[in-house]
C-alpha positions as CSV (number, residue, x, y, z in Angstrom):
1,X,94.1,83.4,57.2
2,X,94.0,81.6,60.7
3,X,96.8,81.1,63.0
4,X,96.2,77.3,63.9
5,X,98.4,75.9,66.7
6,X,99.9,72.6,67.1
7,X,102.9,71.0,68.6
8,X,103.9,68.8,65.3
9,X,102.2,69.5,61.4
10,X,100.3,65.6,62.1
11,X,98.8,67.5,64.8
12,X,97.1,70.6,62.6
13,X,94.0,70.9,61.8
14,X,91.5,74.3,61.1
15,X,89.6,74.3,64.1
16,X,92.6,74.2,66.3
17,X,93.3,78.0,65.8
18,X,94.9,80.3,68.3
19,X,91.9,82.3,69.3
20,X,90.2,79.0,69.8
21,X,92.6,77.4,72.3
22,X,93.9,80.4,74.1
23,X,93.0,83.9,73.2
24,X,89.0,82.9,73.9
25,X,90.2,81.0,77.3
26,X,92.1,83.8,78.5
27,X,89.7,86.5,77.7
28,X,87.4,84.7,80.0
29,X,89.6,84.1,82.2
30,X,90.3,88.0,82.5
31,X,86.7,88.7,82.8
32,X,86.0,86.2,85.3
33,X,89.6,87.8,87.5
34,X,88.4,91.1,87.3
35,X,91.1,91.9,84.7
36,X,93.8,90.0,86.0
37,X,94.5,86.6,84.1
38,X,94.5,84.8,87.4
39,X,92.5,85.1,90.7
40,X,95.9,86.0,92.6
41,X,96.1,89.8,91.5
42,X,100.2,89.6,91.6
43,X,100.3,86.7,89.1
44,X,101.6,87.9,85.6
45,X,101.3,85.4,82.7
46,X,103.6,85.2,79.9
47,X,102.5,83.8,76.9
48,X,105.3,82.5,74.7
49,X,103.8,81.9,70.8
50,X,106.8,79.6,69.3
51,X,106.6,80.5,65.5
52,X,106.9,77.6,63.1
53,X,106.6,79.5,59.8
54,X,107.4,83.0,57.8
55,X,108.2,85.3,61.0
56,X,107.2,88.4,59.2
57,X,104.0,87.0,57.4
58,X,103.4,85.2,60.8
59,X,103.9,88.0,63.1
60,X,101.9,90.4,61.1
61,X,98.5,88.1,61.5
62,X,99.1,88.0,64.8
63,X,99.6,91.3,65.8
64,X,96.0,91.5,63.8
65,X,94.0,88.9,65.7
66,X,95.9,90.1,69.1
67,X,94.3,93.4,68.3
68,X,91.0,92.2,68.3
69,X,92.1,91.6,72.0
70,X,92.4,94.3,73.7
71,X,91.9,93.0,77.5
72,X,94.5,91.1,76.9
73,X,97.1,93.4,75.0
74,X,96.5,95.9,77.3
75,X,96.6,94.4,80.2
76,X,99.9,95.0,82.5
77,X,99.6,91.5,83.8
78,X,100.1,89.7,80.1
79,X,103.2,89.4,77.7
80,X,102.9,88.0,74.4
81,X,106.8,86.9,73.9
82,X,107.3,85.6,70.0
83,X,110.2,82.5,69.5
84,X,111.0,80.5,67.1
85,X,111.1,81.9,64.1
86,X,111.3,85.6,64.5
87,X,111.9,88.7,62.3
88,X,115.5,90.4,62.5
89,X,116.2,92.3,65.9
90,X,116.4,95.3,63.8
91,X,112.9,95.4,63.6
92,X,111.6,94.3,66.8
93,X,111.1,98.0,68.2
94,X,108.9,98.2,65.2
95,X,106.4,96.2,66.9
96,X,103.1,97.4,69.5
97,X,104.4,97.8,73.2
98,X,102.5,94.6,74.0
99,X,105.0,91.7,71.7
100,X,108.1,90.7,73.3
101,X,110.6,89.0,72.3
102,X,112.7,85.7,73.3
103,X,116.5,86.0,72.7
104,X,119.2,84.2,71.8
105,X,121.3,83.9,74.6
106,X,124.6,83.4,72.7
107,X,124.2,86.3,70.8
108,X,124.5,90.1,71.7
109,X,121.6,93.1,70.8
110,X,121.5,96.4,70.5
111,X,119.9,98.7,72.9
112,X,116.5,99.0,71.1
113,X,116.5,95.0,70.6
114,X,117.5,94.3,74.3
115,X,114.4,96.9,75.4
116,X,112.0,94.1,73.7
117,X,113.7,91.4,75.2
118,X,111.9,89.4,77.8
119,X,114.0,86.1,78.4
120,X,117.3,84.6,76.6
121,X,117.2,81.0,75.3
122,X,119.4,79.0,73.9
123,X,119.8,75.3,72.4
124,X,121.4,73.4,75.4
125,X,123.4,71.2,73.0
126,X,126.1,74.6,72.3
127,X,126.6,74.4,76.1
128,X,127.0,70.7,76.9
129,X,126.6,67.5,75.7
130,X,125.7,66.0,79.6
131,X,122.9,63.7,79.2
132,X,121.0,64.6,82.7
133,X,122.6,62.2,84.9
134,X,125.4,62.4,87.3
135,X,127.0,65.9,87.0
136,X,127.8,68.4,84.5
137,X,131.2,68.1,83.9
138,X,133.2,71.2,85.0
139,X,134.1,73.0,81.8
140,X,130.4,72.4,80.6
141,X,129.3,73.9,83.7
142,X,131.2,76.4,83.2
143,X,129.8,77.4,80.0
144,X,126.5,76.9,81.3
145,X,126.7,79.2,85.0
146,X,128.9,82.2,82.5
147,X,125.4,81.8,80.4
148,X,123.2,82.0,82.6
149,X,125.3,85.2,84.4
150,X,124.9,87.2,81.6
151,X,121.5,86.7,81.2
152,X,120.7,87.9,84.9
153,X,123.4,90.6,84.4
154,X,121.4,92.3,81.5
155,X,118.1,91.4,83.9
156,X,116.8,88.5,81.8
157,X,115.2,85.6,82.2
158,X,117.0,82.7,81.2
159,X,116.1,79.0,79.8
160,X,117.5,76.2,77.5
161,X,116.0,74.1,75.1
162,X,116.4,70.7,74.1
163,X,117.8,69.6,77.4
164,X,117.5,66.2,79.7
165,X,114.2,66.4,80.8
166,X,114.1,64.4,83.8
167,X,114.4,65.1,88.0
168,X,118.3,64.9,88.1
169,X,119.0,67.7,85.6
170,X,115.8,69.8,86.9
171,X,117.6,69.9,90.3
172,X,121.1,70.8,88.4
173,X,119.0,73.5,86.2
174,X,117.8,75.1,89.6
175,X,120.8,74.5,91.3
176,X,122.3,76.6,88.3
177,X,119.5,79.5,88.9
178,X,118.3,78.5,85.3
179,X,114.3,80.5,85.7
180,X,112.4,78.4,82.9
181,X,112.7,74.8,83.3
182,X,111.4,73.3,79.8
183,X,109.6,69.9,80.7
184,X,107.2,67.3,78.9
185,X,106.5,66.0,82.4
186,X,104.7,68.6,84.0
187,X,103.3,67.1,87.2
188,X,106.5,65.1,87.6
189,X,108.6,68.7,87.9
């Protein structure tokens, strides 16, 4: 009945449950901000919960444990934004005020969908098959700036997954306006 986080299944264990790595930490860290999850008062904080297993099974439990939290679900400041694995956008509106939802950015949403939509991802691979370095061939670019246009046309955020992941295609990712850079080298970017 936990919700125990990893990045890969070697990595799980009991003790490492959501509450126990983030929900406690940020709860604190509310407190200690006077209700804000950082000390600078404008600084939101989205929380993005990548689901690995059953989306509606999943999502249920954590709506329950989030509601145990209610500094942090009601708090303007904070958006819970579910990925991964998620339930059908038909039922997203179904969900409390306070879980969001990551798109997909190749595919198109209703209006009641599109309301619970936060950011639009997508796997980089449908785009191009540049490797990072040099440039992104034109056509690819292409693809990739007419993504990324749509996503700020409907006012959302934008990133891509499984992309290079070094300091040439960083720059070519913000020279594309691309607003969530994924990275496993975080001081590096």
């Amino acid at each position: 009945d936990s919700l125990v986080v990893a990045h890969s299944t070697k990595e799980l264990a009991l003790h490492r449950t959501l509450e126990a790595y983030y929900l406690d930490h940020l709860q604190a860290c509310v407190r200690k901000n006077g209700g804000r999850p950082f000390p600078d008062a404008n600084a939101p904080l989205q929380v993005l919960i990548d689901i690995k297993t059953d989306s509606i099974h999943t999502l249920a439990r954590l709506v329950e444990v989030l509601r145990k939290y209610p500094e942090l679900t009601g708090n303007p400041a904070i958006k819970f934004v579910i990925t991964g694995n998620r339930p059908a956008p038909s039922l997203w509106a179904g969900y409390p005020s306070w879980i969001w939802f990551d798109g997909v950015l190749s595919e198109q949403y209703d209006q009641a969908a599109m309301d619970k939509i936060v950011m639009l991802s997508d796997d980089f691979s449908s785009y191009s098959k540049w490797n990072g370095k040099g440039i992104i061939p034109a056509q690819e670019l292409a693809l990739l700036q007419a993504a990324v246009e749509k996503a700020h046309r409907w006012k959302k955020t934008v990133r891509f997954w499984d992309a290079p992941d070094f300091i040439n295609a960083w720059y070519q990712f913000m020279h594309l306006q691309v607003d969530y850079i994924k990275t496993d080298h975080i001081d590096a970017l």
